[in-house]
C-alpha positions as CSV (number, residue, x, y, z in Angstrom):
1,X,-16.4,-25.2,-12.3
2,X,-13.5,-23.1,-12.3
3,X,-11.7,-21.5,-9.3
4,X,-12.7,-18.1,-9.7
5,X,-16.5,-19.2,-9.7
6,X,-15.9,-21.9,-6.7
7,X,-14.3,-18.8,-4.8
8,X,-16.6,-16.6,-5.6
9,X,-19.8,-19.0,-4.5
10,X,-17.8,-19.3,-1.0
11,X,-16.9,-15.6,0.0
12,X,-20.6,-15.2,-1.3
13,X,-21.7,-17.7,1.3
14,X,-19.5,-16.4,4.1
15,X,-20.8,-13.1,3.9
16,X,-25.0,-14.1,3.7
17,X,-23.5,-16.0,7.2
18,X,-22.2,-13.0,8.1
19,X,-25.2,-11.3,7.7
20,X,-27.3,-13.6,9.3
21,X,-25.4,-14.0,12.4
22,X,-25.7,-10.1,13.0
23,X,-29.2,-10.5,12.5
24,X,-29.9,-12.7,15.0
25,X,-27.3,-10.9,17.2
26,X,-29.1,-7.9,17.5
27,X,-32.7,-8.1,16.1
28,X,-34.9,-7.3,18.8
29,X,-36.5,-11.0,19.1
30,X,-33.6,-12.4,18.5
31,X,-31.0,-11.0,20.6
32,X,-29.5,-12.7,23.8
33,X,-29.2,-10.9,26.2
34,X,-28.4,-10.8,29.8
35,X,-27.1,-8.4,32.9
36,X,-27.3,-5.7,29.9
37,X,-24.5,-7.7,28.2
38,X,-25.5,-9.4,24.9
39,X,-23.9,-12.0,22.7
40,X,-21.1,-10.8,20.7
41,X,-20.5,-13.4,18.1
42,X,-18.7,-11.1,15.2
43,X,-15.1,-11.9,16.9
44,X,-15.5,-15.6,17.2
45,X,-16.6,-15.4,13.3
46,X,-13.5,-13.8,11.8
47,X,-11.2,-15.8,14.4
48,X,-12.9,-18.6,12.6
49,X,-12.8,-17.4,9.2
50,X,-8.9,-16.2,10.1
51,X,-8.1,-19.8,10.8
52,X,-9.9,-21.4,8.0
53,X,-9.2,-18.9,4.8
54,X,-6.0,-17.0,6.3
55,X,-5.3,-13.0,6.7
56,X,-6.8,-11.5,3.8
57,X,-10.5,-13.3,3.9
58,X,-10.7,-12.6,7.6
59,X,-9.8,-8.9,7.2
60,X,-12.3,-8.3,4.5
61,X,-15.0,-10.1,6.6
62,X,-13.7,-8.3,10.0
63,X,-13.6,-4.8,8.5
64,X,-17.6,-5.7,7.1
65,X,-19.2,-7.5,9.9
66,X,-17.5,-4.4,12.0
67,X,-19.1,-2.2,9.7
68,X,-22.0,-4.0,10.3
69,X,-21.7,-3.9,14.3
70,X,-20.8,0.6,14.4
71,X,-24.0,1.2,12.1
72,X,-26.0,-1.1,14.1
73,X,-24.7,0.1,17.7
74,X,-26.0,3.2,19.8
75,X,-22.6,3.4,21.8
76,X,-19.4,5.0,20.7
77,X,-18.5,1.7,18.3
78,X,-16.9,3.3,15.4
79,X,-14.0,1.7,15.7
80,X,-15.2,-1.7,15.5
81,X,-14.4,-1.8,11.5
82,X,-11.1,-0.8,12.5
83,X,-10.4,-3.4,15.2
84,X,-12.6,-6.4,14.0
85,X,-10.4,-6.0,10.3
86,X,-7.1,-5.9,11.9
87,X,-8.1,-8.5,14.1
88,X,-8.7,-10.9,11.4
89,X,-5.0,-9.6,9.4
90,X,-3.3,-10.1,12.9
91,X,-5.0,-13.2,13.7
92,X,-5.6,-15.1,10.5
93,X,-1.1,-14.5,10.1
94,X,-1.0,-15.7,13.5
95,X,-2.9,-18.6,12.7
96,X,-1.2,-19.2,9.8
97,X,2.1,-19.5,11.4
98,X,1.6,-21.4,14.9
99,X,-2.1,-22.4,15.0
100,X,-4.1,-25.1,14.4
101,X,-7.0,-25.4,13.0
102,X,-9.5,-26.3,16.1
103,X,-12.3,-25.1,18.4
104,X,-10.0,-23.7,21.2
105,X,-8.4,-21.7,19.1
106,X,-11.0,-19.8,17.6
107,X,-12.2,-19.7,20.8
108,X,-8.7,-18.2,22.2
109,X,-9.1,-15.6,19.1
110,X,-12.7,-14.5,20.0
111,X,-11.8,-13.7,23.4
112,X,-8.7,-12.2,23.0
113,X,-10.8,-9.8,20.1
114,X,-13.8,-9.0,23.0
115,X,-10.9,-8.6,25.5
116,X,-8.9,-6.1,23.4
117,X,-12.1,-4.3,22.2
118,X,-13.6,-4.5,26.3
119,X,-10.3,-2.4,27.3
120,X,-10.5,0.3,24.9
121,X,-14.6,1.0,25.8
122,X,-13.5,0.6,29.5
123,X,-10.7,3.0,29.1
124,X,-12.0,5.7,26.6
125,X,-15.3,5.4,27.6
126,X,-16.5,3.7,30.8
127,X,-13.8,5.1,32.6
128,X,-14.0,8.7,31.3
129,X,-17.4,9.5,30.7
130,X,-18.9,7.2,33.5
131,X,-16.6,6.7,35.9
132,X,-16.9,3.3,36.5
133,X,-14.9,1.0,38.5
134,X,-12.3,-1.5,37.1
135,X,-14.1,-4.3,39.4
136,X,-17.7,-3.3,37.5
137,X,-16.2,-3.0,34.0
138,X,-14.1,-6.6,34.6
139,X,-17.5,-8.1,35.7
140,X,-19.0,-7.1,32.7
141,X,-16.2,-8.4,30.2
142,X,-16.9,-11.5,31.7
143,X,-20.1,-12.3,31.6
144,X,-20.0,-11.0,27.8
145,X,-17.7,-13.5,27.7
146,X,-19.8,-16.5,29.2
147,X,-22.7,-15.6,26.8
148,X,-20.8,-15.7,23.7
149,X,-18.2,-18.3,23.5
150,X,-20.9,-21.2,23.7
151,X,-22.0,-19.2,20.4
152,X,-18.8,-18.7,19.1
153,X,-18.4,-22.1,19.4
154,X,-21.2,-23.0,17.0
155,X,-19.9,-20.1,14.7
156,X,-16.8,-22.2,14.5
157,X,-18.3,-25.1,13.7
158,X,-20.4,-23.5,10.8
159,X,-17.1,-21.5,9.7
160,X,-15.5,-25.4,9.8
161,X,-18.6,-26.7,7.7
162,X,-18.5,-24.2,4.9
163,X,-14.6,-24.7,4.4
164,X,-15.1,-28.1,3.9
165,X,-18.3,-27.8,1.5
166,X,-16.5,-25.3,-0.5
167,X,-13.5,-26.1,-0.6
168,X,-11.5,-24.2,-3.6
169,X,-9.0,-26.6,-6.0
170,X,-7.2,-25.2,-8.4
C-alpha cells in the first residue's frame, strides 16, 4: 500500500472516532451527565491527536469535532470551531517542540482547552447575561473537569492505539 492510501485509511479512521465519540457525548442515552455538567471529551481528542499527528491533523480534526459540538449545542457555542481548531495548531506545535508523547500530557492539553473555553462562556456569557458568581462558575469548571479527564484518558489511549495500527511509512 502506498502512503497516500495508508494516510488516507487513518485520517478516515480518526474522523469515524471522532464521530463516534460525539455521539456518545451527547446522544440522549448516552450522555454523562452530572450537576448539569456533562462530559466534554472533544478537547482531550485533539490534544491527543495534536500529540500523535502534529499541528495540521489536529487543527483539521479540532475545527470538525468543533463544528460538530456548535451545531449540536443549544448555548451560545459558535466559537467552538474556532477555539477547538486553533487549539489543536497551538497545541499539536507545542507538542511538537517540548512534549512528549504520554497520558499527562494530553491530559494537561484537554484541561488547559476546557479551561480556556470555561473563561470565555463565564465571561461573555455567564457573567453578562446571568450574572453569576465567579465562585459558582469556578465550581462548575471543575466538576466538568472531574467527569471528563477519566474519559479523556481513554480517548488518549484510543488516539495512542490508532497511531500505532496505522502507522504511515513512506
Amino acid at each position: 500500500m502506498n502512503y497516500r492510501t495508508q494516510a488516507t485509511i487513518k485520517y478516515s479512521a480518526y474522523a469515524l472516532v471522532l464521530l463516534a465519540l460525539f455521539i456518545l457525548q451527547s446522544a440522549r442515552g448516552t450522555s454523562i451527565s452530572l450537576m448539569r455538567v456533562s462530559v466534554n471529551v472533544m478537547p482531550f481528542f485533539v490534544a491527543s491527536v495534536a500529540l500523535y499527528e502534529g499541528p495540521y491533523a489536529a487543527g483539521t480534526l479540532g475545527f470538525f469535532a468543533g463544528l460538530l459540538v456548535s451545531v449540536h449545542s443549544l448555548l451560545i457555542e459558535g466559537l467552538s470551531a474556532l477555539y477547538l481548531g486553533l487549539f489543536g495548531v497551538i497545541f499539536g506545535w507545542f507538542g511538537a517542540k517540548y512534549m512528549r508523547k504520554v497520558l499527562p500530557s494530553a491530559l494537561l492539553g484537554g484541561a488547559l482547552c476546557l479551561g480556556v473555553s470555561w473563561l470565555t462562556r463565564y465571561v461573555f456569557y455567564y457573567s453578562l447575561v446571568y450574572s453569576i458568581p465567579l465562585k459558582a462558575g469556578f465550581g462548575q469548571l471543575l466538576w466538568e473537569l472531574l467527569l471528563s479527564v477519566p474519559f479523556g484518558a481513554g480517548v488518549f489511549f484510543i488516539v495512542r492505539a490508532m497511531n500505532r495500527r496505522f502507522e504511515v511509512r513512506q
